[in-house]
C-alpha positions in Angstrom: 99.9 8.0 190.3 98.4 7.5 193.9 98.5 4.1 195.4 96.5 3.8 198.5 97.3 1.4 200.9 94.8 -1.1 200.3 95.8 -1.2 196.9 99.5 -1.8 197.9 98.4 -4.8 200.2 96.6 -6.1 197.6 99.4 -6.1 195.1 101.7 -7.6 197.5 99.6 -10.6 198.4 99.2 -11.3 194.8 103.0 -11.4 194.2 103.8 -13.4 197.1 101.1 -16.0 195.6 102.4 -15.9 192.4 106.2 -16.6 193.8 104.5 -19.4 195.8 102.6 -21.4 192.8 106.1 -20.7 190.6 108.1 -22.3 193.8 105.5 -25.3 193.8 106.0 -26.0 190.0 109.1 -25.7 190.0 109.9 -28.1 193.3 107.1 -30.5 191.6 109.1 -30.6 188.2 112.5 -30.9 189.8 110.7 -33.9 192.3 109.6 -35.6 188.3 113.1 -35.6 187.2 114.9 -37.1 190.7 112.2 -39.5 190.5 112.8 -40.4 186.8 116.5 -40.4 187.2 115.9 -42.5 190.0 113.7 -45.1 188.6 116.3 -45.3 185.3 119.3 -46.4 187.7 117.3 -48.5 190.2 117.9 -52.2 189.0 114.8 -54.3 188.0 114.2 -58.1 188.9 113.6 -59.9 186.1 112.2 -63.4 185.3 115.1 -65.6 183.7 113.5 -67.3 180.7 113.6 -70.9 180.5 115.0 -72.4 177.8 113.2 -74.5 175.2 114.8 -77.7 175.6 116.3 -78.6 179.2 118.0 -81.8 180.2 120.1 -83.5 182.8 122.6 -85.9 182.0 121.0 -86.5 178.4 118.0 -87.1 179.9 115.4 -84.6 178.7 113.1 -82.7 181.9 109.2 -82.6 180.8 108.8 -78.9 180.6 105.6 -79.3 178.7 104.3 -80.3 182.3 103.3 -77.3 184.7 104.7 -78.2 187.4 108.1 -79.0 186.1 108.1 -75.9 184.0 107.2 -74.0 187.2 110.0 -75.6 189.8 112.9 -75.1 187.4 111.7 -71.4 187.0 112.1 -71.2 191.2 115.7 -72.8 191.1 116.9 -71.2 188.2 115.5 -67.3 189.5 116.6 -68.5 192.6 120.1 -69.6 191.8 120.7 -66.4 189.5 119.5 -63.9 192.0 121.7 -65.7 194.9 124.5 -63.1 193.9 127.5 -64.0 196.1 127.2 -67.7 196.8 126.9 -68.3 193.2 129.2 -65.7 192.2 132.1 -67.6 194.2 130.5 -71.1 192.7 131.5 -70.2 189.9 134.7 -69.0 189.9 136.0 -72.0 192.6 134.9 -74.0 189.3 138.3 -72.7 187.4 140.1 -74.7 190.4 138.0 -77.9 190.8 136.2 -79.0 188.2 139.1 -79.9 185.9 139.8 -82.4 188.8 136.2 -83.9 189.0 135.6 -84.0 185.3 138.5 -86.1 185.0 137.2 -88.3 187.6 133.7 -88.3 186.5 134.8 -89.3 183.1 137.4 -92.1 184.5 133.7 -93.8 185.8 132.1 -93.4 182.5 129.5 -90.9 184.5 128.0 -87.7 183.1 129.6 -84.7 182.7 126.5 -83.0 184.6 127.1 -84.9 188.0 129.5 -82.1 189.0 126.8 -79.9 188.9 126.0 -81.9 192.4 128.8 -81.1 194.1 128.1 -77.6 193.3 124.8 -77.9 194.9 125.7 -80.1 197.8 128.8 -77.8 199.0 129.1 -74.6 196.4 132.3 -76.4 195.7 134.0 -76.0 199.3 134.7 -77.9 202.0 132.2 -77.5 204.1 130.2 -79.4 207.2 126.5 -79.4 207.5 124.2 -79.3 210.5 123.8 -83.2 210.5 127.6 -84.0 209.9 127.8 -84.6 206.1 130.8 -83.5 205.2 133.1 -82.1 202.1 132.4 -81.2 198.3 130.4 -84.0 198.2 129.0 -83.7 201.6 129.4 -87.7 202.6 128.4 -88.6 206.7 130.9 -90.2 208.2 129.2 -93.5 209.0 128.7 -93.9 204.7 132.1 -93.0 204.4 133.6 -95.9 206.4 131.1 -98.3 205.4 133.2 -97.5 201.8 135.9 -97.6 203.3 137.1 -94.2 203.5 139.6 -93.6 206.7 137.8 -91.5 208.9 140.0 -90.9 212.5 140.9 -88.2 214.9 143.9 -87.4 212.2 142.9 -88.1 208.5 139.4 -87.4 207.1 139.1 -88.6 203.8 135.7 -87.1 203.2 138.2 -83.6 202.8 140.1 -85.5 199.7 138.7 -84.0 196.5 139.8 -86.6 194.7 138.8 -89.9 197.0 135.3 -88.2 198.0 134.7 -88.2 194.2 135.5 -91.4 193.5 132.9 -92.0 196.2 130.3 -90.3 194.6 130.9 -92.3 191.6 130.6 -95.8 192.9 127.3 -94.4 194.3 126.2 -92.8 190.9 126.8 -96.4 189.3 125.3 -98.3 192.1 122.1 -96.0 192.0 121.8 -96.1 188.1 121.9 -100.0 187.7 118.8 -99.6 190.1 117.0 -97.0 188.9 117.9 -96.9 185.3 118.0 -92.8 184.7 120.8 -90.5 185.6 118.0 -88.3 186.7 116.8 -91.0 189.5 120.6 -91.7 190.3 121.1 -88.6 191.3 118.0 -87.8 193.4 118.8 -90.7 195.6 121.7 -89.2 196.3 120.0 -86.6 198.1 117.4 -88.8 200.0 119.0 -92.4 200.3 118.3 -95.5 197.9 115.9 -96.6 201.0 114.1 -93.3 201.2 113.8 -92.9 197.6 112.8 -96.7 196.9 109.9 -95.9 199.5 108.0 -93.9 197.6 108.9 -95.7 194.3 107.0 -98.5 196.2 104.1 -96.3 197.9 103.7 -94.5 194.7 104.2 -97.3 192.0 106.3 -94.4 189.9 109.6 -94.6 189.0 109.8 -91.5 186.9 111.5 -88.7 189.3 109.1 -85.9 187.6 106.3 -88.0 188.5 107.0 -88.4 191.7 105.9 -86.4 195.6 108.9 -86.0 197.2 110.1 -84.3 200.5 110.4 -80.6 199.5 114.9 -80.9 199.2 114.8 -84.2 196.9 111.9 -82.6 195.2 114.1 -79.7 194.4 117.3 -81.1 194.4 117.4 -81.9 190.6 116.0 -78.3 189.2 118.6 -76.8 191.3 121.0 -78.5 189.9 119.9 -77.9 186.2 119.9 -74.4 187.3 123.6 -74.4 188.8 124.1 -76.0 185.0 122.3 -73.7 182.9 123.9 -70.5 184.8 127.8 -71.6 185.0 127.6 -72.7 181.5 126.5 -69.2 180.6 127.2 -66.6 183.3 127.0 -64.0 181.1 123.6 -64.8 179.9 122.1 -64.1 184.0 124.0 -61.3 185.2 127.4 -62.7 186.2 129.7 -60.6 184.6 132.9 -62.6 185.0 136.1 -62.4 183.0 138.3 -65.5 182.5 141.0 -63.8 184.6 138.9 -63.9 187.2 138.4 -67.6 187.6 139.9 -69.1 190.3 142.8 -71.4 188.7 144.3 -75.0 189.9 147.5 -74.7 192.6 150.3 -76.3 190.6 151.3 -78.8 192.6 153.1 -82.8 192.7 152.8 -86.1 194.8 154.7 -87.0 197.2 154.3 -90.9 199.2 154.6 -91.2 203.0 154.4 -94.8 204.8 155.9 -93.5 208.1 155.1 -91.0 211.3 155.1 -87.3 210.7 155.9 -85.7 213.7 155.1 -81.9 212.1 154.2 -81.0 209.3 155.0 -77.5 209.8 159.1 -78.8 209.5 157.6 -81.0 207.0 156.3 -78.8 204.6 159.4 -76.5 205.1 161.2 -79.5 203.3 159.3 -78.6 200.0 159.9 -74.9 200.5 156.3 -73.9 201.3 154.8 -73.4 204.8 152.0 -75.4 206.8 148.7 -73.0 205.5 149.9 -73.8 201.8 150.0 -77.7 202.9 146.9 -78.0 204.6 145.1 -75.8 202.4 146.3 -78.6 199.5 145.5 -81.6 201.7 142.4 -80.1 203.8 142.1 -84.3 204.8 145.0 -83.7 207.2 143.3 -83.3 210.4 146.0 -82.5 212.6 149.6 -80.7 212.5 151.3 -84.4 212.7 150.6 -88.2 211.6 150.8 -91.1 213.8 150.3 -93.7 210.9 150.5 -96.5 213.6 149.7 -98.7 211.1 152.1 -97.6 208.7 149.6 -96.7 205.7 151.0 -95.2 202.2 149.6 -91.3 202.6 149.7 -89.4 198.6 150.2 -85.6 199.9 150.2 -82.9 197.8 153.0 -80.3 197.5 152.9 -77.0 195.6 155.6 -76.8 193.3 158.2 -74.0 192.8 155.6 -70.4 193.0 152.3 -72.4 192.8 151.2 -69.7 195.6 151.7 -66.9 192.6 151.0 -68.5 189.6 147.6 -69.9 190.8 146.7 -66.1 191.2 148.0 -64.5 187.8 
């Protein structure tokens, strides 16, 4: 058969357009799949449900009110989705809480109130912009006024087990005021003076009745929220297996009434080095002690392979 030219062109045309729209379908059905592959692997935020029945120190929190209901739902996605920070929260609380809860429970004060350390600090040692310092961020002026030794070479705001007891005389001293555990430990965050304020300007005594400066106003919901996640990880995304938990250093007590003149050599004595030392007694400021006045020092030692069985 005879094909003319035009005929050819014609046929041509109408293949290329045919390869074209298959091309198109093809690309469009592969572009469905990436997307839908894409959009199963992609993680989705979700809201963290509230539990029914919430409370802080025994003390229940009014959820039936909107406004409570709504600030713990801030802290608590907020706290959940703040991966990292409380992540390492929660495993330094393998290493420190065993230490507070002792203490906590030696003052007859609620289990829940080292929940605020976690909140004050994330359980380290840290120093905030205004100079409050350690787990239980304490300014230096408070401390001494308790009197805490504060100089060029101790700091007892970095001794886990004095700054707690400080936070428990406060605790006490704020509840025979107030009343509720819940109050207690809101003026810890704003000051008996700045809390008693606005118990006077606002004739409430009720902290879930109260207008508060936006930290003391969340202080509480954050730390029901550091409660309600560390007590169940698992149950907001924190996948974390007891062998991962950071674990208590092993160590013993050891007195000293007199001058240390290094306590690199020092620490050599109890066949461990000066990171190990410092990193057990964080209140020793400097790499020697005066101790003019002859004070009895308790410093920690690690005993015999602390350094590896605190990480098995």
């Amino acid at each position: 058969m005879k094909i003319t030219a035009g005929k050819a062109v014609i046929t041509i045309m109408f293949l290329l357009s045919a390869g074209f729209v298959f091309t198109l379908l093809v690309s469009a059905d592969s572009q469905s799949q990436e997307k839908a592959e894409y959009e199963e692997s992609t993680p989705v935020a979700v809201s963290w449900a509230i539990p029914e029945n919430v409370n802080f120190a025994g003390e229940a929190m009014p959820l039936q009110y909107f406004d409570t209901r709504e600030s713990l739902d801030r802290e608590l996605n907020a706290t959940a989705y703040r991966h990292g920070s409380t992540l390492l929260t929660i495993k330094r609380a393998g290493r420190y809480f065993p230490e507070i809860e002792k203490i906590l429970k030696e003052y007859g004060i609620p289990d829940d109130f080292k929940y605020l350390a976690c909140a004050e600090s994330d359980l380290s040692n840290v120093i905030s912009p205004a100079g409050a310092t350690g787990f239980w961020q304490i300014m230096e002026g408070t401390g001494r006024e308790s009197g805490m030794i504060i100089n060029r070479e101790i700091d007892e705001r970095y001794d886990l087990d004095k700054s707690t007891r400080f936070a428990c005389k406060y605790f006490l001293k704020a509840y025979e005021k107030y009343g509720t555990w819940t109050m207690a430990a809101a003026s810890y965050n704003n000051g008996l003076n700045g809390l008693n304020e606005q118990v006077d300007i606002q004739k409430e005594t009720n902290y879930y009745d109260l207008l508060l400066n936006e930290e003391t106003a969340r202080y509480i919901f954050r730390i029901v929220s550091l409660k309600l996640v560390m007590a169940e990880p698992s149950k907001y995304g924190f996948n974390i297996g007891p062998g991962e938990m950071y674990r208590p250093v092993p160590c013993r007590e050891v007195k000293v009434d007199t001058t240390v003149t290094s306590f690199e050599q020092f620490a050599r004595q109890f066949d461990t080095n000066y990171k190990i030392l410092k990193f057990l007694n964080p209140w020793l400021r400097k790499p020697f002690l005066t101790n003019s006045e002859r004070r009895e020092y308790t410093i920690r030692v690690p005993e015999k392979d602390a350094r590896i069985s605190a990480g098995l």
